[in-house]
N, C-alpha and C positions, 0 to 999 in steps of 0.2 A: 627620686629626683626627676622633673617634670624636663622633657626634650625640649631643648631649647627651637624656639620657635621661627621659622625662617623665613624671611619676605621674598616676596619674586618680582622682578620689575622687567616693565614693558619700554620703557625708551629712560636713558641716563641725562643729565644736565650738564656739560663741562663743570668739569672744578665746583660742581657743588655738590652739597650730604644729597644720604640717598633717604634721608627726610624731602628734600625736593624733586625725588621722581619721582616715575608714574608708576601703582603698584600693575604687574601685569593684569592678575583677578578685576582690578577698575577696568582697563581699558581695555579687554576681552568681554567686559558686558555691556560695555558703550556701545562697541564698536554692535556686536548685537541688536543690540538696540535700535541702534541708525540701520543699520543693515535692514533687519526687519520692518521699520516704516516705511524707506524708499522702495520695498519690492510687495508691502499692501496693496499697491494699486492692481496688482495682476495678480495677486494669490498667492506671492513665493514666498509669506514672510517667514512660516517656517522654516523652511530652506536656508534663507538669509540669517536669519537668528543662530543656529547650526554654526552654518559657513564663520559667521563673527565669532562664534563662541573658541573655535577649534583652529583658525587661522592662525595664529602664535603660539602654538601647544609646546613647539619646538623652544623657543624660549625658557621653558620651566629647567632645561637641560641646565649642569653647573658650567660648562663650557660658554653655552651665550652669557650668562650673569656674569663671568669671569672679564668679556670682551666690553659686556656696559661699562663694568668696570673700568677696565684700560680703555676706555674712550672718554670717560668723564676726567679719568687722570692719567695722562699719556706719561709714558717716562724718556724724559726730556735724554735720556744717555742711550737708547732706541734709536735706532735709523730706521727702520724697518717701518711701514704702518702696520696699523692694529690690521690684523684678519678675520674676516667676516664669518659668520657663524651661518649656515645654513640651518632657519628656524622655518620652515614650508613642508618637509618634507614628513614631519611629523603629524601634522592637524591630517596629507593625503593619505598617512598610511593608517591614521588613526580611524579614517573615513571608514577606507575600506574594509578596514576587521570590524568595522559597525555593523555594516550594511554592502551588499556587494553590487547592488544596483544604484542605488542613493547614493552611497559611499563614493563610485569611480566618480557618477558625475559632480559630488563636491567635490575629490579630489582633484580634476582638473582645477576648480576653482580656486583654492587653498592655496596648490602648489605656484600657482603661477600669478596670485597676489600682487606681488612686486614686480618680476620680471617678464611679465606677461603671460597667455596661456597658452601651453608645450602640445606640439602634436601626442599625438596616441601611444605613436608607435614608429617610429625614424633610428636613422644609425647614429646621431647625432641626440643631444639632450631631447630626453621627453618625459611624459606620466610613467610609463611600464617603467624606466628606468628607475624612475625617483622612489618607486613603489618599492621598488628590490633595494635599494639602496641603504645600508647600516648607516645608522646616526645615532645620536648620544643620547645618553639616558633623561627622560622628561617625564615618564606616565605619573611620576608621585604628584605629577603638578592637577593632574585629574581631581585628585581629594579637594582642592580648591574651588574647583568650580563647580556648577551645578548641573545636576543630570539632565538633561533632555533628550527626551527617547525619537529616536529617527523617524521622520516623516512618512509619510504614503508621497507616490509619486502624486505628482500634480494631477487633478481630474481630465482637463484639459490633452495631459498628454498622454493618459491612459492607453490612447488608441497606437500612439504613436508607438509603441514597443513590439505592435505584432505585426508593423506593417514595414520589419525588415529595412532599405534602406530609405525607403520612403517615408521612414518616418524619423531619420535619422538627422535630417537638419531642423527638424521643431525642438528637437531635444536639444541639438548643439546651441541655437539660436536662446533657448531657456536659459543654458551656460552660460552664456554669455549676459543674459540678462541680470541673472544674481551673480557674477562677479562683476557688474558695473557696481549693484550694491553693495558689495563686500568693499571696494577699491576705493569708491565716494565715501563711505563711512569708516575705512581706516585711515587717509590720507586728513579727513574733517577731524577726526578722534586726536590722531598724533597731532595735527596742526596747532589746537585746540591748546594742548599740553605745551608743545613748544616755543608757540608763535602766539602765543594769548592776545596781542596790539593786531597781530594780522587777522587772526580769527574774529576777532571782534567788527571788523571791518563788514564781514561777510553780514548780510541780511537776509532776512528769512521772506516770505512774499506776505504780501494784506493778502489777509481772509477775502477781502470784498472788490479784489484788483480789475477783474474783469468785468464787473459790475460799472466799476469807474472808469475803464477802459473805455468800454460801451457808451457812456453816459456823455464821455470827451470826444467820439468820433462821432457822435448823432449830433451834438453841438455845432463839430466842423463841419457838416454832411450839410446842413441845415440853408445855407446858400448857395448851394449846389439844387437843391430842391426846386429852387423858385424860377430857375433858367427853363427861357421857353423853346430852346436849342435843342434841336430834333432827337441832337446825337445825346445832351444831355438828359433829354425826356427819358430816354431806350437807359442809360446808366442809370439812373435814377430806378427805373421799370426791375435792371438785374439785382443791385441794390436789397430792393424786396421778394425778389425772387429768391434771396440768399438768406434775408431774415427769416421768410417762412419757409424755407427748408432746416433751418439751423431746429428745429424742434423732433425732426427725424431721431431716431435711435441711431449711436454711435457707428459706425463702419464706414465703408466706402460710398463715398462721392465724387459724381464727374459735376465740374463747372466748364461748361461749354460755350465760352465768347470769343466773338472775332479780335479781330487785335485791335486796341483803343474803344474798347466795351467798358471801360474802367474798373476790371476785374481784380484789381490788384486793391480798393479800399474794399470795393462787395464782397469780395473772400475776406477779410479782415472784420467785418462787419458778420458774415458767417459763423465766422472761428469763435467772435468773442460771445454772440446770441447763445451759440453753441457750448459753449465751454460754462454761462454762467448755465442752462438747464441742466447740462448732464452731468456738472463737479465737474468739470476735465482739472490737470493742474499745469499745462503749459500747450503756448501757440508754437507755432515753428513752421518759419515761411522759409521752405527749401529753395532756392533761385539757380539757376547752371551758370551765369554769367558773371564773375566778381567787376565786370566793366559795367552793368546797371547796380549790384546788389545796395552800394551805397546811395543811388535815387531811391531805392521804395523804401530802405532805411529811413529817411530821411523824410517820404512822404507821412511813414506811420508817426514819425517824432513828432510832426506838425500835428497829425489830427488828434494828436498825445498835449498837446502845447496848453490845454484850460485844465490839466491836471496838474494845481498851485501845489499840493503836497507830495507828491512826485516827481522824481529825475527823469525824464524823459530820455537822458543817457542807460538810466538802469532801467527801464522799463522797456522799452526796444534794445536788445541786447544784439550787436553787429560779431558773427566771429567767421573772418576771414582774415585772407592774407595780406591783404591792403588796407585793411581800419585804417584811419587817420589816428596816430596817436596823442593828436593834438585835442582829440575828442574823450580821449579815455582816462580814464578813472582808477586809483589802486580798487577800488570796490568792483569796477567793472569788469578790469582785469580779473579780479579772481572768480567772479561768477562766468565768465569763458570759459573756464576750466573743467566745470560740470553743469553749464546752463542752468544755472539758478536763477532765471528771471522768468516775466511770465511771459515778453515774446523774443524768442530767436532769431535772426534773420542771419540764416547761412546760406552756405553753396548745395550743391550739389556731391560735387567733389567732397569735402567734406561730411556731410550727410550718411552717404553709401558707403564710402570707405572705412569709418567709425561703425557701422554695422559687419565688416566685414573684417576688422583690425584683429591684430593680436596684443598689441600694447597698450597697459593700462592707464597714459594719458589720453587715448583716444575713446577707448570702452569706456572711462568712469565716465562721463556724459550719457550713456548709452539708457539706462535704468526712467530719465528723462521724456524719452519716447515713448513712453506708458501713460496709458489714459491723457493724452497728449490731443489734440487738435495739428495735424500736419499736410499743409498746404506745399503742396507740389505743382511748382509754378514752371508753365512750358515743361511737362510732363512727357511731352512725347520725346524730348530731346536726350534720352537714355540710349547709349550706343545698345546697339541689338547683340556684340557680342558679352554683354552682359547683362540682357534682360532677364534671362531667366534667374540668378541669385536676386535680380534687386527684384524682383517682382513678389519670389518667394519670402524675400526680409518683408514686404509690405503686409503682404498676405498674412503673413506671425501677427503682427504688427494689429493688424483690425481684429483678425480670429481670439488671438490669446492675450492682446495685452492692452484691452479696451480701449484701443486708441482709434482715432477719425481720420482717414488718409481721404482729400481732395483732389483729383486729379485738375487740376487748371489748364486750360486749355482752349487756344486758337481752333487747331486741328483733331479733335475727337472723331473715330474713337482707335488711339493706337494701341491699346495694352490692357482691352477688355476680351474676356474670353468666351472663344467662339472653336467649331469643327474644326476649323484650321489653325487653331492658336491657341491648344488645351493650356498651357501655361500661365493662360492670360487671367486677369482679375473678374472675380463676378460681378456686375457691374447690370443690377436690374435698369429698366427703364425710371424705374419709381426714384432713383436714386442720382439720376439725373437733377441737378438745382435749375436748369433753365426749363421752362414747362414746354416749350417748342423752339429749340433749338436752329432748324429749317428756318422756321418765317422770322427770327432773332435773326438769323446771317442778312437773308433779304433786304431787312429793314437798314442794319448797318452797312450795308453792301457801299462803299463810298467809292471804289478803285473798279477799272476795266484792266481785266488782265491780257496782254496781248506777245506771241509769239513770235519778236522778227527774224529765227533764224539761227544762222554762223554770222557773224561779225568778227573782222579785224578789231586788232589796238585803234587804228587811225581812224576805222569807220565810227567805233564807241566814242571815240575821245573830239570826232567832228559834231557828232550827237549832242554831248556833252556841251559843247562851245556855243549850240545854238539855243540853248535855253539858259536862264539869267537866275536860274533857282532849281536844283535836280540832283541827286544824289544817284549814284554808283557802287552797290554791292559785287563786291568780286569773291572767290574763295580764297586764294591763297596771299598771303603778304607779300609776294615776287609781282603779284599782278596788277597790288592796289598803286603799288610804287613805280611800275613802268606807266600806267593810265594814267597817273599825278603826271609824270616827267611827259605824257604825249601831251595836254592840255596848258602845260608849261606854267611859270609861278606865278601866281597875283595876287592881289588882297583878298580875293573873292572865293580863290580854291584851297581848299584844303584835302589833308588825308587824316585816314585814323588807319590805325593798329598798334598791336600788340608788341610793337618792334616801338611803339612812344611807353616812354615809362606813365606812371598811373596819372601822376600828378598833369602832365605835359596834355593828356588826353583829356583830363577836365576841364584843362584851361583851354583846348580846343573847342571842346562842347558850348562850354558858354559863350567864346565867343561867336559860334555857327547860330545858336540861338537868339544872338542877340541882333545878328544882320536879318535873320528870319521875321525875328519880331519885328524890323523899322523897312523892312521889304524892299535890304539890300540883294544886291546879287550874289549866291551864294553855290558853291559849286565842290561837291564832298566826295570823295571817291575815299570808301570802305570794305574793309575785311568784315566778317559776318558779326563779331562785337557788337556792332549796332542796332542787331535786328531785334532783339529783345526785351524791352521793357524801356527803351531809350524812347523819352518821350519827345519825339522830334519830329514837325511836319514839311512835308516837299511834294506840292505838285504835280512832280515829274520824279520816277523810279526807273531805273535801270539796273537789273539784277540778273549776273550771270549761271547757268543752268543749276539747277542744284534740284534736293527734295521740295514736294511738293509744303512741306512746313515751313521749309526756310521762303519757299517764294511766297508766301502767308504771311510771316514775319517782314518781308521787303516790302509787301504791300502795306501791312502795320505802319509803316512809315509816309506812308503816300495820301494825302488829303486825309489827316488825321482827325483832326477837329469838323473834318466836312465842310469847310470854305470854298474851296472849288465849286462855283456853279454847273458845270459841265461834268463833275466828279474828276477823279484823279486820274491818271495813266502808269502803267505800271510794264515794263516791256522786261520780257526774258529772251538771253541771247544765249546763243550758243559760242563759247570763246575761241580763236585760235590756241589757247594753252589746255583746251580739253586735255588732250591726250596725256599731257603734263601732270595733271591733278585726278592722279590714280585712284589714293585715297576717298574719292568722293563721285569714282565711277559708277559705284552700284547704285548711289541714292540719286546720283543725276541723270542715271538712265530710266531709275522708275520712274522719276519726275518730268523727263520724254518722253514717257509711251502715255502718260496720262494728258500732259498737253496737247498731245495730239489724240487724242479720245475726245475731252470734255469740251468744251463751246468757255463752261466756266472754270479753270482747274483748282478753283476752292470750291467748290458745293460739297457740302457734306457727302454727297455720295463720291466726287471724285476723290476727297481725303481719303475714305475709307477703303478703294481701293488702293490708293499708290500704299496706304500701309499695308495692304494686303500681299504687293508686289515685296516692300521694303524685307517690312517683319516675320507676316505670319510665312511667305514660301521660302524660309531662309532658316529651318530648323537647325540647319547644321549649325550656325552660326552663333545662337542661344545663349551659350557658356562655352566659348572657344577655350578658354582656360579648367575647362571641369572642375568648378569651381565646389558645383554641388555632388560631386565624384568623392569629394575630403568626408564626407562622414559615413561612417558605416555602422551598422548593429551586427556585434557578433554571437552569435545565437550557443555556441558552444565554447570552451573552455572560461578561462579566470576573467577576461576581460572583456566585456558586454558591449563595450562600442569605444570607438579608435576613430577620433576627429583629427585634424591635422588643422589645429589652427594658423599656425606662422606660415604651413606651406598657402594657405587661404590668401592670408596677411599677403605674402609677396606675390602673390599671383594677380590678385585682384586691387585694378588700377585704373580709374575711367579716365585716366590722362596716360597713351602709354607710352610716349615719348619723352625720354628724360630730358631734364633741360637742368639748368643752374642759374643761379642769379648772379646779375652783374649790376653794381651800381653806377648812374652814372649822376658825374657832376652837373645838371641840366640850370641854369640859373643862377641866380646870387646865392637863394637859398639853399640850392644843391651844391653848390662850391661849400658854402659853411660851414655846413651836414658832413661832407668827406675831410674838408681840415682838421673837424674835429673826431672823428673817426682814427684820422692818421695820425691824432696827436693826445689821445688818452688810451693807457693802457690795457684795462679794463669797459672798452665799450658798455655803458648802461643801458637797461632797457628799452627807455625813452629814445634813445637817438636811435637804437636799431629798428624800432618799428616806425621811426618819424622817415629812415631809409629805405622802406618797404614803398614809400611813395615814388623815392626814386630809384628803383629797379626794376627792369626789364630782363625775363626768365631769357635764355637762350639754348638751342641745343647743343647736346655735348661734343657733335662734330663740331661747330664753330669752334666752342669753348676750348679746343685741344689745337684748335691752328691756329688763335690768335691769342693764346694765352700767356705769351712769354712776350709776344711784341707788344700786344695791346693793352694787358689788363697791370693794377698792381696789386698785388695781392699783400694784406695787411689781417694780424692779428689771426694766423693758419685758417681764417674760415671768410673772409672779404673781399671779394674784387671790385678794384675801381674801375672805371675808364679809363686811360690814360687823357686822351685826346678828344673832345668834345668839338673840336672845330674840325680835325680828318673826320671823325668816326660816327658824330650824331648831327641829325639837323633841325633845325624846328619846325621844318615843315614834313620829312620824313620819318625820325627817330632814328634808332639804332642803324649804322649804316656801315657792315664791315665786310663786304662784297662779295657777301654770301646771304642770300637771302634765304630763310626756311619758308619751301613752298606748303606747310602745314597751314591749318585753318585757325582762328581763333574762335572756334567757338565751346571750346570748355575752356574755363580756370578754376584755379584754386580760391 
């Protein structure tokens, strides 16, 4: 008599036969599968194929079968819920009796599938533990699948095993690579199974997307061409200085333009030339500032707009924290998840952090940045106490995972390396996209920089009053809001920050532009938000002491378009709240010793020292968090190397002041938004990111002294404003008499 024969399943149906699951053997060779194509582009598929094959080994156990079971048919006379089966620890321990070098580094991958990946070796949950760890019987489920004999290490990192610890984050960084493809192709696999109307939604890219991409920005470009405008002649000029570099061999490049060089479509024009010669399979315009990232969204949508068989929503894909969700799409929504379009327009924050994450909604995107085209827009603005990890992510990044990383850039050269700044990127001259950079500044030269000094509030703010069109950069939100109250209220002045929710600030924007455009009197005092990619012109600039980049970026602003017959003026002062604004002593004392050096303090020569002041004689300061301290090779006993992901995860934070979000009711539309908040049980999707418009982060000291008077707190994770007539203004924002003198120049 023949053994009865026994199926083994990978995810159960509520209340339905186990004719309608999924057998585990299928979705162990899907997931496979998937795995193995997403990690082609860099070499790892055998790796990937492995990792999918051996990921739910633990499954085959009769313990998990028993739990599908009672999940698909709960017993209603239970109180208790069903108990989860730990199915992970099987596929790492199976790794390592494979293989003892391949082996550990899948089993990080394996083990931490779901719940992310475990450091090495900690007092708390990790790999070594899960290794030693008794779990329930599975190996019979081996007879089911198919053998595949353990890889050779990767060629690439061949080197990386003899060079001790220095060659211990190309490895970690590999990990992480192939459990982005392990995490995207089991969460696609299960979805796939579960959710077949949602999976169905997802789309896969045209073969010929960048071709058409291409074909739609040279159409829009095309009237742009014909202008006999000096400034557009020189845009026009970098344009094809971008097309004929885009035929260069993949790696590193610097694009080197002043600010209002219109670098932001000529990069874009780069990326796509780029990507249709050398197969890339995605763009990804990294930005620091989520207060421009929805302008150059928006610019690319436009020169996206004569592509009739494409969404322009799904083809420029927006993922930050302020999307408008009145823009998004269930389909867009879930290509967020793991960037499955062909251009990304993210942050900064974002970007670095998911290179550095331990959670696998942030990694499964990660596999994405391979063979990749990735524009780093305002490049220099990486705090220095974590240059050295992001520099090293990039460096993986071009060396091993054929990917094109652009430095974009006003100020070149902050983060190529040199005797003083061994950390730094190799960055040939050839590699440069502007052919003369020098006589490129000269040409757009449109602004006179000039130093008056220390200035008072009252001195600035009489400055201010005598001119009918000028704008005011300050650092801190304490400074932008006492220089608003010296110059006193009018139709004509406004303020911006980070203290106006998002929505409140657009509706600012336009209307400054719109007095600019009919050449009313317009008078703006600003936090650093502005300096970046805000496409706004003024005359007259006033910008208080800071790095020599950000006084680069205030000049950005100043006779933009080159209207001014006389050129623009551009003054740096010295604040009475220096002493105040700590945080920003270091970089505004180098940007003082340089203005008092240069005649001009933007020439390419005097950029490249104040970075020299900034970055390179500031070693200690690299990885203040020893970020790259987390991995080790261990040359002796069972376990070969000891990463400490999650201590990475919580260490590594290019925002490092915590803050929380508070909604406020700003408007008719933001009253709405909160009534209906307070008055559905289940907050849906759509209304909590239509909320993100109206929230404004604040710090946790606030947030703990005004939290029982001011806020109402709904649904254990929502705070309202209470009072929008005490507490916020429209000419202000957020106003609860404590101002945070931090800067606004990162967001989410």
């Amino acid at each position: 008599m023949s053994e009865k024969l026994i199926e083994y399943f990978a995810h159960s149906l509520e209340g339905q036969p186990k004719s309608k699951w999924q057998p585990l053997k299928e979705h162990l060779q899907n997931v496979a599968e998937m795995a193995a194509g997403f990690a082609e582009p860099f070499g790892g598929e055998e790796l990937a194929c492995l990792a999918g094959l051996w990921h739910d080994l633990g499954k085959y156990a009769e313990e998990f079968q028993e739990y599908l079971k009672e999940a698909a048919y709960p017993d209603v006379h239970k109180s208790e819920t069903v108990k989860k089966i730990d199915h992970t620890s099987a596929g790492a321990q199976h790794a390592v009796l494979s293989s003892k070098i391949i082996g550990h580094l899948l089993a990080y991958i394996i083990s931490g599938h779901h719940a992310g990946l475990l450091n090495g070796r900690d007092t708390g949950a990790c790999l070594e533990k899960r290794l030693k760890k008794r779990i329930n019987e599975w190996k019979h489920g081996l007879n089911e699948i198919p053998y595949v004999k353990v890889p050779q290490i990767p060629a690439f990192l061949g080197n990386a095993f003899i060079k001790h610890d220095e060659g211990a984050f190309p490895i970690s960084f590999f990990i992480r690579m192939i459990f982005s493809c392990l995490v995207d192709a089991d969460f696609l696999d299960t979805e796939r199974f579960m959710d077949a109307e949602r999976s169905d939604l997802r789309d896969c890219l045209h073969n010929d997307v960048f071709s058409m991409m291409e074909q739609a920005l040279n159409n829009h470009m095309k009237g742009f061409s014909k202008s006999d405008n000096s400034i557009d002649i020189e845009r026009n000029a970098i344009r094809n200085a971008c097309i004929d570099s885009a035929y260069k061999k993949p790696g590193l490049f610097t694009l080197t333009v002043p600010t209002g060089g219109g670098k932001t479509l000529s990069s874009l024009a780069f990326s796509l030339r780029h990507a249709v010669i050398h197969g890339m399979n995605r763009i990804i315009y990294v930005i620091p500032f989520t207060s421009i990232i929805e302008q150059n969204a928006s610019v690319f949508r436009n020169a996206m707009k004569s592509l009739q068989d494409l969404n322009p929503m799904e083809i420029v894909l927006e993922h930050h924290s302020n999307f408008d969700p009145n823009m998004e799409t269930t389909r867009t929504r879930l290509m967020t998840e793991n960037w499955d379009a062909p251009l990304i327009v993210t942050t900064a924050v974002q970007f670095y952090e998911s290179l550095f994450s331990s959670k696998t909604s942030r990694i499964r995107k990660l596999h994405r940045m391979s063979k990749a085209v990735i524009i780093l827009d305002e490049a220099q603005t990486l705090p220095v106490d974590y240059i050295k990890p992001c520099l090293s992510a990039l460096k993986e990044l071009t060396d091993n995972y054929n990917s094109t990383v652009v430095l974009c850039t006003a100020t070149q050269p902050a983060i190529g390396k040199r005797n003083d700044f061994l950390i730094g990127l190799d960055l040939g001259l050839e590699r440069e996209i502007i052919p003369d950079p020098k006589s490129l500044y000269q040409r757009l030269r449109r602004v006179k920089i000039e130093n008056i000094g220390e200035q008072t509030d009252s001195q600035i703010a009489e400055k201010l009053l005598n001119n009918e069109k000028v704008l005011c950069i300050v650092n801190t939100r304490k400074h932008a809001k006492l220089l608003y109250e010296a110059i006193g209220e009018d139709e004509s002045h406004f303020h911006l920050s980070a203290l106006m929710c998002p929505i409140h600030r657009r509706k600012t924007l336009e209307i400054i532009n719109q007095r600019l455009g009919k050449d009313l009197p317009c008078r703006l005092i600003s936090t650093q938000l502005i300096e970046a990619g805000v496409d706004i012109d003024f005359p007259i600039v006033y910008r208080s002491s800071a790095g020599v980049d950000s006084i680069a970026q205030a000049a950005g602003r100043c006779n933009r378009n080159g209207r001014q017959s006389g050129g623009g003026k551009t003054y740096v002062f010295r604040s009475e709240h220096n002493s105040s604004e700590r945080f920003l002593s270091d970089m505004a004392n180098c940007g003082k010793q340089i203005m008092e050096l240069y005649d001009d303090p933007l020439s390419l020569e005097a950029v490249e020292h104040f970075f020299k002041l900034y970055y390179w004689d500031q070693s200690y300061r690299w990885d203040k968090n020893d970020i790259m301290k987390d991995y080790h090779l261990i040359q002796d006993g069972q376990f070969p190397f000891s990463f400490s992901f999650k201590h990475t995860d919580h260490e590594f934070h290019l925002i490092e002041q915590q803050s929380k979000p508070l909604i406020i009711p700003w408007k008719s539309e933001g009253v709405v938004l909160c009534e209906k908040l307070r008055s559905i049980p289940n907050p849906p999707y759509s209304l909590r990111r239509n909320l993100q418009q109206y929230t404004v982060q604040i710090p946790e000291r606030v947030w703990n002294e005004h939290f029982e008077k001011s806020f109402d707190w709904f649904h254990d994770q929502f705070a309202i404003l209470v009072s929008t007539d005490l507490n916020y203004s429209d000419q202000l924002g957020l106003c609860l008499g404590i101002e945070n003198i931090n800067s606004d120049s990162f967001f989410q």
